[in-house]
N, C-alpha and C positions, 0 to 999 in steps of 0.2 A: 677162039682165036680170031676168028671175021669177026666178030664186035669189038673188040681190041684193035683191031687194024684200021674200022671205022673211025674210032673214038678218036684217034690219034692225031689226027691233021685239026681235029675241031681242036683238041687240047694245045698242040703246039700253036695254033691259032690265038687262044686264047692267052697261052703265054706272054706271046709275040705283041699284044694289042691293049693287054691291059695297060690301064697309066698310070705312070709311077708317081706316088706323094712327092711334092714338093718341100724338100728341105731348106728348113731354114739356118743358114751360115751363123755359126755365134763364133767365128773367127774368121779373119779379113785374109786375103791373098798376104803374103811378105810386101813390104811397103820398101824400097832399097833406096835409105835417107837418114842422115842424118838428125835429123828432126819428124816433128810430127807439129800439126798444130789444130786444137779444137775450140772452135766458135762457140756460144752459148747465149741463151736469153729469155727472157718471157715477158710477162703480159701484155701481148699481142692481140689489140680490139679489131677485130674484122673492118669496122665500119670507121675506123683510125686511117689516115694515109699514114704508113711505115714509111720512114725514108732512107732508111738502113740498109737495107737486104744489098742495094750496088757496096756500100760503103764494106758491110762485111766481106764480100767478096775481094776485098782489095788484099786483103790482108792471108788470101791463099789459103783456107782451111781444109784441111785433109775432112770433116766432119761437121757437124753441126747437131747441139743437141738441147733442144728444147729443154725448157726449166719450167713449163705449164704455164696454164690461162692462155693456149695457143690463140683463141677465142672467148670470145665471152657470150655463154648462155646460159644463165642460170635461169632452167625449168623444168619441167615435168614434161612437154609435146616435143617428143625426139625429131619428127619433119623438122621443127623448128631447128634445132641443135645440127641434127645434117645438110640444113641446108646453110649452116652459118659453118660449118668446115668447109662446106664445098665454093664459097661465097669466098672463103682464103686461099684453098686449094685451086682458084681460078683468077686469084690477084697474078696477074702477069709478072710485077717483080718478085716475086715468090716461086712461080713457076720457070723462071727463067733461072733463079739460085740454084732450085733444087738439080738442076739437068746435070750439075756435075760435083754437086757434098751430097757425101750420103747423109743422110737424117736418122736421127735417133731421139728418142726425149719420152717425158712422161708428161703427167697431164696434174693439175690443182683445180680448185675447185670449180672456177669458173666457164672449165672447157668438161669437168667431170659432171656440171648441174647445178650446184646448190654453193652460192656464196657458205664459206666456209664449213663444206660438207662433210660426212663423213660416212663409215657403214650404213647409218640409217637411212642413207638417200634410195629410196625404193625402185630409182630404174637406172641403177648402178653398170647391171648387167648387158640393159638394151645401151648403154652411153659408153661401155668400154667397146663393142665392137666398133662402133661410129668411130671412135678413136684409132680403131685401128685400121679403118678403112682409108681414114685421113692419111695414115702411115703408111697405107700400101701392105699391110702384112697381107699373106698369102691366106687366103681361105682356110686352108688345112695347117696354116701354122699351129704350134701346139698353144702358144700367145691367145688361140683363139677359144681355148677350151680352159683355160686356166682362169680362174679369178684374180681380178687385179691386174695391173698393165708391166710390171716390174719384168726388168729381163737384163740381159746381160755380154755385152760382146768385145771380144780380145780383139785387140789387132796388132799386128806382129810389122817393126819395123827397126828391119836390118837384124842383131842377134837382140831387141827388145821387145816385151810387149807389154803393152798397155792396155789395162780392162779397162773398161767401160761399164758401171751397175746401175741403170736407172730403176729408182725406188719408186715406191706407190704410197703415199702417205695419205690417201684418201680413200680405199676401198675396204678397210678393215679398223680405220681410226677411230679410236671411243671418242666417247662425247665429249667437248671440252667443258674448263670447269668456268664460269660467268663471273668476274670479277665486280662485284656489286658496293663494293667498299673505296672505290678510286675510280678515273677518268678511264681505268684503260679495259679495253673488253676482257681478257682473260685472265686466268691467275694460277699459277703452278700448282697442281695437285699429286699430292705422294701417293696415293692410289698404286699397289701395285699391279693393282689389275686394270691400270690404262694399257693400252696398247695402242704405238703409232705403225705398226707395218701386221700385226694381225701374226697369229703363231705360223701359218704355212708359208710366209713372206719372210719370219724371223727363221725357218730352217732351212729353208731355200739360198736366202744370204749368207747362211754358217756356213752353207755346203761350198757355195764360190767363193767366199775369203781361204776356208782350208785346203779345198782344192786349186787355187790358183798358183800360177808359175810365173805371174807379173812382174816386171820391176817397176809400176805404176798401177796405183789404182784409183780412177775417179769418178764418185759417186755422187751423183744428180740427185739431192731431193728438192722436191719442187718448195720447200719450207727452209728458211732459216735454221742451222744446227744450232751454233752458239751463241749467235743474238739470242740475249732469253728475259732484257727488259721492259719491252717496248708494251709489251701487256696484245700483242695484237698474236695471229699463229706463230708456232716458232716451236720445235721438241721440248724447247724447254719449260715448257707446258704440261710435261711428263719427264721430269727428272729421271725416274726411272727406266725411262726407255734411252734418254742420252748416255745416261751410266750402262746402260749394256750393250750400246754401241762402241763405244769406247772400248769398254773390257772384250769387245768381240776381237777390235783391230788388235790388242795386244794380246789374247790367247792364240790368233790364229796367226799372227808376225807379220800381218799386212804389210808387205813395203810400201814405203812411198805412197800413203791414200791423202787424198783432200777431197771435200765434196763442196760441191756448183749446190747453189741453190737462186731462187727468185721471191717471185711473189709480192716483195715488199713495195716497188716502183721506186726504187734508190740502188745504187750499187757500191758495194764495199767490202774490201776484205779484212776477215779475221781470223785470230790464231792462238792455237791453248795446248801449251804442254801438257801432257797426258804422262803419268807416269807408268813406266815399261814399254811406253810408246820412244823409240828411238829417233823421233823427228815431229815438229810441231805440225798438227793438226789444224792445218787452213780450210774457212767454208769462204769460201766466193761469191756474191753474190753478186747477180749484174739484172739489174730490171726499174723500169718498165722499158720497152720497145715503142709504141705509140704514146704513150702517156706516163707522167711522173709526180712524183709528191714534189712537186713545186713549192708547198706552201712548208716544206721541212724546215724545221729551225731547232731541231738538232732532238737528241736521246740517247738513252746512256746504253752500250756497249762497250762489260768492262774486256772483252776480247780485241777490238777492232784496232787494227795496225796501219789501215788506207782510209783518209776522211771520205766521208759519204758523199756521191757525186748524184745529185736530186734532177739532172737531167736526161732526155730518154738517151739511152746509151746500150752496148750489149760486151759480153766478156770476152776476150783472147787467152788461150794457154799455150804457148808456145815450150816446146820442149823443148831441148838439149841434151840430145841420148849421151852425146861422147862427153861432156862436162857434168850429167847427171843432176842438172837444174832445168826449172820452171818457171817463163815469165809470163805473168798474170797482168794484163791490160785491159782496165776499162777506160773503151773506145765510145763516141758519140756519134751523129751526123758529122759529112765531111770529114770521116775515118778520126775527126781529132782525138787525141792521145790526151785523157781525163786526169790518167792515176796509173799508174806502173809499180811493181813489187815482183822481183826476183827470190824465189827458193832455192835451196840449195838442196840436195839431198843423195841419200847414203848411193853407190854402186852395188 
């Protein structure tokens, strides 16, 4: 009974003092608005003067979510790679954005290491945490133990909510196939054993499209969906993996999904009925942020519904909970207004 009585102030001591894990939010406080609005963009060169970050701010985004190539370092010496996050992480107009959108986004080749990289890049591992250090993830996020940077966060505004799925199309991607017969690097291969998101990333996705309760879903890959001519990255590079994204949104009745994408240094939107998909299937792209295909003199996308705007510019989504539409804006320096397209979609 005396050893008992000892033990007891050390234990409730110890209760009292230990420190609790830091949980990571994958749902936002209630947002009370009519609207929502999410910023987006990519390939952002460190060593580029960005002239944007004011301009996006004009335009009031509730968010902002990276489309990759936040950076560009394509190498093996991670010092190098962290010290070119922290070389952006220290751009004042960057610093001064972030103080008040929250950041989300994923990462493409040139911020993952290896100009068009993919599984095989051997210090995948040591370049996702620097990733997430850029991010601010917490130490003990589970983000941090997991392979691959893909995650996922609701945000709830007024009786709507809106997910948010940033995908990893570079930590598990097979090898592309080398198009040796034409001008363009790559070339679709039926392979069904490509994989663009890797099997723990494709259950992972199954679980949050079946489990969700959204009336919006918008899904970030840092790649082209349905652009799939241009011969350069793009899913449709693996036919098969487009066709079981597809069949995913209509087994699991995804409402309302469109996915952001980058990469290309042009911006445009496209759109592809999908059958038992109940609303057309828009990918968005808006990029570059520092630098553009200037020298673009056009390519076939039999999807593409907004002409391609080849100056640096970045995306707007603006919502309309009570009308149940989405206006898509690509915007440029001096906030100008490139290309506008309105959706419509179900309640």
């Amino acid at each position: 009974m005396k050893f008992i009585l000892k033990i007891l102030p050390v234990f409730f001591l110890f209760i009292l003092c230990k420190p609790k894990p830091v949980e990571e939010k994958n749902a936002s406080n209630p947002i009370k608005n009519s609207g929502f609005t999410i910023a987006f963009g990519s390939c952002n060169n460190q060593n580029l003067q960005n002239n944007l970050w004011k301009e996006i701010s004009k335009n009031n985004p509730n968010i902002w979510i990276w489309g990759g190539d936040i950076i560009y370092s394509d190498t093996e010496d991670m010092t190098y790679l962290k010290n070119n996050y922290q070389l952006q992480k220290n751009n004042k107009h960057y610093s001064n954005f972030i103080k008040n959108v929250e950041v989300l986004g994923t990462w493409d080749d040139h911020d993952f290491g290896k100009n068009d990289g993919g599984r095989d890049y051997k210090y995948k591992k040591e370049s996702q945490q620097l990733y997430l250090d850029f991010l601010d993830v917490p130490q003990n996020s589970p983000r941090r133990k997991q392979e691959g940077v893909y995650f996922a966060k609701d945000f709830a505004v007024n009786t709507s909510i809106i997910k948010v799925i940033v995908l990893d199309t570079r930590y598990f991607r097979t090898e592309l196939t080398a198009d040796n017969n034409s001008k363009k690097r790559y070339k679709p291969n039926l392979n069904s054993n490509n994989s663009m998101l890797g099997e723990t990333q494709w259950n992972w996705l199954k679980d949050q499209l079946h489990n969700s309760k959204s009336d919006y879903t918008v899904i970030m890959s840092s790649i082209q969906f349905l652009s799939n001519k241009h011969g350069f990255e793009t899913w449709g590079n693996m036919p098969n993996e487009v066709e079981k994204l597809e069949r995913l949104l209509v087994e699991t009745n995804t409402k309302n999904a469109l996915i952001l994408s980058g990469d290309r240094h042009i911006s445009e939107i496209s759109s592809k009925n999908i059958e038992g998909l109940k609303y057309p299937l828009i990918d968005f792209t808006s990029s570059g942020m520092t630098h553009s295909y200037t020298s673009y003199s056009g390519e076939e996308n039999p999807y593409r519904i907004v002409d391609v705007i080849a100056k640096k510019s970045f995306g707007i989504l603006k919502f309309d909970l009570i009308n149940s539409k989405i206006t898509m804006e690509i915007r440029g320096e001096k906030n100008v207004l490139y290309r506008t397209y309105t959706q419509k979609y179900m309640k």
